[in-house]
C-alpha positions in Angstrom: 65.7 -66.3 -98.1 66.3 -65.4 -101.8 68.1 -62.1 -102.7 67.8 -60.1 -105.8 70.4 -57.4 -105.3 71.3 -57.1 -109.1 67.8 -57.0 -109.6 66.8 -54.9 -106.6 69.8 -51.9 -108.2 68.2 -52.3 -111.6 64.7 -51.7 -111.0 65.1 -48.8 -108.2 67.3 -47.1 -111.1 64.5 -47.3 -113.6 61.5 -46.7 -111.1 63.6 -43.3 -109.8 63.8 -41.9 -112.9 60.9 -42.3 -114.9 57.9 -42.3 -112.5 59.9 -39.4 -110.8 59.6 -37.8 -114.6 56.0 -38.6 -114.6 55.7 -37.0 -110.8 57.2 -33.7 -112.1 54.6 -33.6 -115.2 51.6 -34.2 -113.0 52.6 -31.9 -110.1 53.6 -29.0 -112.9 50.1 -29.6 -114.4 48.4 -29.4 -111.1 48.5 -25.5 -110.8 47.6 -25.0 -114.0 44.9 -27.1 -113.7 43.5 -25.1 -110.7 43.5 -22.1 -113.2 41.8 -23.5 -115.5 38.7 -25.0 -113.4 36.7 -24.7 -111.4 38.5 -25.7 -107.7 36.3 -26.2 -104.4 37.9 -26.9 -101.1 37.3 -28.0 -98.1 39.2 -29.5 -94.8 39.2 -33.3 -94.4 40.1 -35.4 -91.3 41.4 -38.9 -91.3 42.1 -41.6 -88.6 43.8 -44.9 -90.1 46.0 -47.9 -88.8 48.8 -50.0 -90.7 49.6 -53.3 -89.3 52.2 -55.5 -90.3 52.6 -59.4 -88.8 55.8 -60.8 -90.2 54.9 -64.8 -89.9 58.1 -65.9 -91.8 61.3 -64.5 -93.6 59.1 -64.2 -96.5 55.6 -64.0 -95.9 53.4 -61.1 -93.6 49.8 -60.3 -93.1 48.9 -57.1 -93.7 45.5 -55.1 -92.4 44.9 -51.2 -92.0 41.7 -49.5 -91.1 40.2 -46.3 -91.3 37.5 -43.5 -90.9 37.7 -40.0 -92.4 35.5 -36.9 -91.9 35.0 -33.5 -93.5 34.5 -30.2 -91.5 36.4 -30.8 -88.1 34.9 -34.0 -87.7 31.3 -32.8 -87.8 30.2 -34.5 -91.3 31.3 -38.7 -92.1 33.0 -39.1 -94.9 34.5 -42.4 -95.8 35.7 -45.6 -94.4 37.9 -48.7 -95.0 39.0 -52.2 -94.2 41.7 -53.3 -96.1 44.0 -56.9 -95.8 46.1 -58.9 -97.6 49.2 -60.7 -97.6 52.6 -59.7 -98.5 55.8 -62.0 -100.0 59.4 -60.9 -99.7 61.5 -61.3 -102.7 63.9 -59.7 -100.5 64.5 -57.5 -97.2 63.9 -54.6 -99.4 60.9 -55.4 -102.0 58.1 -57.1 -101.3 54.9 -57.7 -103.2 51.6 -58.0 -101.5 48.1 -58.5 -102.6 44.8 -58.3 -101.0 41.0 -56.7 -101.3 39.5 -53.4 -99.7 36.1 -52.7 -98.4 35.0 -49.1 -97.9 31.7 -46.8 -97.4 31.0 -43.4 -99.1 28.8 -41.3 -97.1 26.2 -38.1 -98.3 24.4 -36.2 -95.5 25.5 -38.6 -92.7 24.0 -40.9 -94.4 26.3 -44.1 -96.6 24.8 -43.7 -100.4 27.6 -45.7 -102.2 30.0 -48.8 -101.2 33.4 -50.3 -102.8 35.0 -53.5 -102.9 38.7 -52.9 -104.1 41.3 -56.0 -105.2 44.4 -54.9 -105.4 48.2 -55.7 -106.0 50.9 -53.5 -105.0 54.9 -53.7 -105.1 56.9 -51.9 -102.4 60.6 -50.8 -102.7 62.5 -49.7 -100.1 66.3 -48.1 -100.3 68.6 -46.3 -98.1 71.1 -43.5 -98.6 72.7 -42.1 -95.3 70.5 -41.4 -93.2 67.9 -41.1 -95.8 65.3 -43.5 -96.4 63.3 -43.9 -99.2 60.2 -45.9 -100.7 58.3 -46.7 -103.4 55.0 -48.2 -104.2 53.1 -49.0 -107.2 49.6 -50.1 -106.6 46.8 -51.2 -109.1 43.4 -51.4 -108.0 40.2 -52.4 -109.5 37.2 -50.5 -108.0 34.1 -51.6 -108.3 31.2 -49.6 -106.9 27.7 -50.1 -105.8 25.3 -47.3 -105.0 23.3 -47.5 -101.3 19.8 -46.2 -101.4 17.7 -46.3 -97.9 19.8 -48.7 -96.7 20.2 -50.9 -99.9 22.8 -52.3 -101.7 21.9 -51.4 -105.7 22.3 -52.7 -108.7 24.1 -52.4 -111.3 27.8 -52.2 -110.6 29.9 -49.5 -111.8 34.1 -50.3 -112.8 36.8 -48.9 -113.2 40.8 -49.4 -112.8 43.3 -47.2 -110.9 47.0 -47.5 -110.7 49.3 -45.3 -107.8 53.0 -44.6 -107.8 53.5 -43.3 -104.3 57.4 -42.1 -103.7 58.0 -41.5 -99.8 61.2 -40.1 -98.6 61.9 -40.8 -94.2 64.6 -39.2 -92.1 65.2 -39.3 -88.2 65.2 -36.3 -86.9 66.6 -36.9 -83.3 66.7 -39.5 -80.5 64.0 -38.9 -77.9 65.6 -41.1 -75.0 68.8 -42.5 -74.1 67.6 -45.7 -73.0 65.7 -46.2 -75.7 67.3 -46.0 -78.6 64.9 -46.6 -81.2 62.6 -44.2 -79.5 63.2 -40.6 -81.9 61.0 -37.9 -83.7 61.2 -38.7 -87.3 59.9 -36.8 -90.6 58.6 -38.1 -93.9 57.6 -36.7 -96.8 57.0 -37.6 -100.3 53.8 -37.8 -103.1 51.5 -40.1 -104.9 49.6 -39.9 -107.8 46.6 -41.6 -108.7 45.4 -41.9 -112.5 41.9 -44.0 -113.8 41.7 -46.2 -116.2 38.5 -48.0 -117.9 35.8 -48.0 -120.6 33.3 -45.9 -117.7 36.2 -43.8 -117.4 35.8 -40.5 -119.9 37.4 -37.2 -118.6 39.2 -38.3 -114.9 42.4 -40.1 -116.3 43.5 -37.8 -113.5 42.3 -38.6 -110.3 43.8 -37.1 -107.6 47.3 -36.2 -106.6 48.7 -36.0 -102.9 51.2 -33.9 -101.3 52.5 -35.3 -98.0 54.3 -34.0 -94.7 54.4 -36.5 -91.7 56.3 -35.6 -88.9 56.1 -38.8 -86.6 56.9 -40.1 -82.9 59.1 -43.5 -83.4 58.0 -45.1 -80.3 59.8 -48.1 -80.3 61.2 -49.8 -83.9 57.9 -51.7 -83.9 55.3 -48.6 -83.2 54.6 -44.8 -84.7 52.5 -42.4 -84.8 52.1 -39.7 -87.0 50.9 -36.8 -87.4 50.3 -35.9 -91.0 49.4 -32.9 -93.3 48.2 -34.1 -97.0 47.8 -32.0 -99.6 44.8 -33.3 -101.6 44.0 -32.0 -105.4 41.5 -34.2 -107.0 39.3 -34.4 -110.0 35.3 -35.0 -109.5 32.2 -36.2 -111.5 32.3 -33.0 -113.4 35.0 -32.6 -115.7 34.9 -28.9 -115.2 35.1 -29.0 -111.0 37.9 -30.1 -109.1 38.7 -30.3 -105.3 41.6 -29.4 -103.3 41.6 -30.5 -99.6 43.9 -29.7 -96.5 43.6 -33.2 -94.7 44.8 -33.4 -91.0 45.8 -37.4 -90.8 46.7 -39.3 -88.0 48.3 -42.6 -88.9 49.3 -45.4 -86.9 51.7 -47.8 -87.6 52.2 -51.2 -85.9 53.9 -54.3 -86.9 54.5 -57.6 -84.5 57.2 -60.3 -85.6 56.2 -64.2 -85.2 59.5 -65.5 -86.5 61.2 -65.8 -83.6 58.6 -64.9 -81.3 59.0 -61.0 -81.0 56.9 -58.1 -80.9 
């Protein structure tokens, strides 16, 4: 399996410092955004799992899936199914690329859907104890209205590019037969901007705040528990939303290479 160490040094010495500067802008302009505007909020609720099949030294499969709410559960929100595959360049970055379905729902009933291409690049270091992560995603979102059950035409477009930077720490061992059983905590944020010719005043599109305090089952299994932070622009430049979401992630990977799980 090929390793870029020199490589792997370089970039995570770039990518710290100037998306970080970038993070610091956009979270600084965040308040003063909610000063400025108008700012609704409301309480969202997600369920969504990660899966990860490692086929070889290089190459994994990769499929999450999801369903969100608003107003403890009571109104549908949103929904996805997303896969794709991923290709080591080494034990600590891979590249992955894959396509996203989801539903928008209005009054429990779907009035828009998404189909959602996307390439990513994920970093991963460690310091101590500390681990940390970073992912830079590009998207391109293209969206189709529903209407009584139909699929609409035309098709509206538009880019979006992440930079997600996740920081993960164990907290304490939970058993001491198990060793890989422990109560770990993440945290971290990611920022989403728009890009496009439909795009006019939403460069900014949302902006997330995350706490995940998690229960490491086994080196192969977690769940977690997490609190996001959500402040997001809308269709109207002058409204913007800001969301306490309660988000329950698992996280499963199996290993084919040597016949593991």
């Amino acid at each position: 399996m090929p390793s870029f160490p020199a490589s792997s040094s370089l970039w995570f010495s770039f990518s710290s410092k100037l998306p970080g500067i970038l993070l610091l802008l956009l979270l600084g302009s965040a308040p003063l955004l909610a000063q400025e505007k108008n700012v609704s909020k409301d309480s969202q609720q997600w369920m969504q799992y990660y899966h990860e099949s490692k086929l070889s030294d290089s190459w994994s499969f990769l499929i999450d899936g999801g369903f969100r709410w608003k107003n403890a559960i009571n109104d549908p929100s949103q929904y996805i199914i997303r896969t794709g595959a991923g290709y080591y360049l080494s034990p600590m970055i891979r590249v992955s690329a894959g396509f996203a379905h989801l539903g928008f729902y209005s009054g429990n009933k779907k009035n828009k859907i998404e189909y959602r291409p996307y390439q990513e690049i994920l970093i991963k270091n460690k310091w101590q104890r500390l681990g940390i992560s970073q992912r830079i995603r590009a998207e391109e979102r293209f969206f189709k209205e529903v209407l009584d059950g139909e699929v609409q035409d035309p098709t509206a477009f538009n880019y979006r590019f992440r930079y997600a930077l996740m920081a993960r720490i164990p907290l304490f061992q939970l058993s001491p037969t198990h060793p890989d059983r422990k109560l770990v905590l993440a945290f971290g944020d990611e920022i989403f901007l728009n890009a496009g010719q439909e795009v006019t005043h939403n460069v900014f599109d949302q902006n997330r705040f995350i706490l995940s305090p998690g229960l490491q089952y086994s080196k192969n299994l977690t769940f977690s528990f997490t609190w996001n932070r959500q402040f997001g622009s809308t269709s109207l430049p002058s409204e913007y939303k800001l969301s306490d979401v309660f988000w329950l992630q698992v996280k499963h990977q199996l290993d084919f290479r040597g016949g593991g799980s």
